[in-house]
C-alpha positions in Angstrom: 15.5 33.8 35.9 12.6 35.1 38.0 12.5 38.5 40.0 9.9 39.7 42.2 7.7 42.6 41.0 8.3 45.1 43.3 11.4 45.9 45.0 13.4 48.0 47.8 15.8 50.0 45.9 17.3 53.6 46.2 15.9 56.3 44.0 17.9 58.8 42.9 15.1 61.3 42.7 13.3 61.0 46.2 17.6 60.4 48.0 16.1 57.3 49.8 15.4 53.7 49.9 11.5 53.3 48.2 9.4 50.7 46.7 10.1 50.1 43.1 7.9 48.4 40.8 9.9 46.4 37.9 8.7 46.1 34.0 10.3 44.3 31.0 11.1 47.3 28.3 8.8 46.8 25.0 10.6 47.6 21.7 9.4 50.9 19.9 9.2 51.5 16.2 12.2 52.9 14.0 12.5 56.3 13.4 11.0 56.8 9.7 13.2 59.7 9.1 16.7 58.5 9.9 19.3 59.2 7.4 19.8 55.4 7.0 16.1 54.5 7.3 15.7 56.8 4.1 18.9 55.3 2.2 16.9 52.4 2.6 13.8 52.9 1.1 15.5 54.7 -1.5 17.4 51.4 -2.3 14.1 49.6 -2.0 12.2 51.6 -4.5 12.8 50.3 -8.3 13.3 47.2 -10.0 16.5 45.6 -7.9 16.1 43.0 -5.6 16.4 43.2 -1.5 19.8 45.2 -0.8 21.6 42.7 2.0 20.6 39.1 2.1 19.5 37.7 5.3 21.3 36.1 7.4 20.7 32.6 8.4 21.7 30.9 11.1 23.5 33.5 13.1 20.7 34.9 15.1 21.4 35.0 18.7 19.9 32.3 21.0 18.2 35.1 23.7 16.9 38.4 23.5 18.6 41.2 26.0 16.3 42.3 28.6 15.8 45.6 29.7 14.5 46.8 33.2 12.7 49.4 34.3 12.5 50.4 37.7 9.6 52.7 38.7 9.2 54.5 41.9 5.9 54.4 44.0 6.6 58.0 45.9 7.8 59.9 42.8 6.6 57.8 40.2 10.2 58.5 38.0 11.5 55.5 36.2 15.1 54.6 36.1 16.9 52.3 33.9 20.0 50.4 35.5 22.7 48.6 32.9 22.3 48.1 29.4 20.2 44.7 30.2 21.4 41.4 30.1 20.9 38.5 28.1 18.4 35.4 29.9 16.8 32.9 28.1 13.5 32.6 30.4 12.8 35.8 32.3 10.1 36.1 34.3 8.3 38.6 36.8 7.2 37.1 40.2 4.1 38.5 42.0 5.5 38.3 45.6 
């Protein structure tokens, strides 16, 4: 799937139709201190062996892509959906 780099959308901020720049999400690091992150590593620390076992074979076959939509007059970004799943995305220079 290809879509061009910059696109006329609305903006919610500015009320009117702008130019938006588009860019693919990156994935952040967990949170450290999440009440399941630390029920975790408490099950990790000892002498047992890895809590869950992984599993094999029922990985999805793409990755969901997220958008983001940035404004050239305001400069606020905007997300729209909760992404989609493509297996080749990529971002046109037009």
């Amino acid at each position: 799937m290809n879509i061009p780099k910059k696109q006329k959308r609305y903006c919610k901020f500015c009320k009117r139709h702008t130019e938006h720049i588009v860019t693919i999400a990156k994935r952040r690091q967990r949170r450290k201190n999440t009440k399941s992150q630390r029920r975790f590593k408490r099950k990790l620390a000892g002498y047992g062996s890895f809590p869950k076992e992984n599993p094999k074979g029922r990985e999805k076959p793409t990755k969901k892509v997220d958008l983001r939509f940035k404004c050239t007059v305001c400069g606020k970004t905007e997300i729209i959906g909760k992404g989609f799943r493509a297996k080749k995305f990529e971002i046109k220079n037009v």
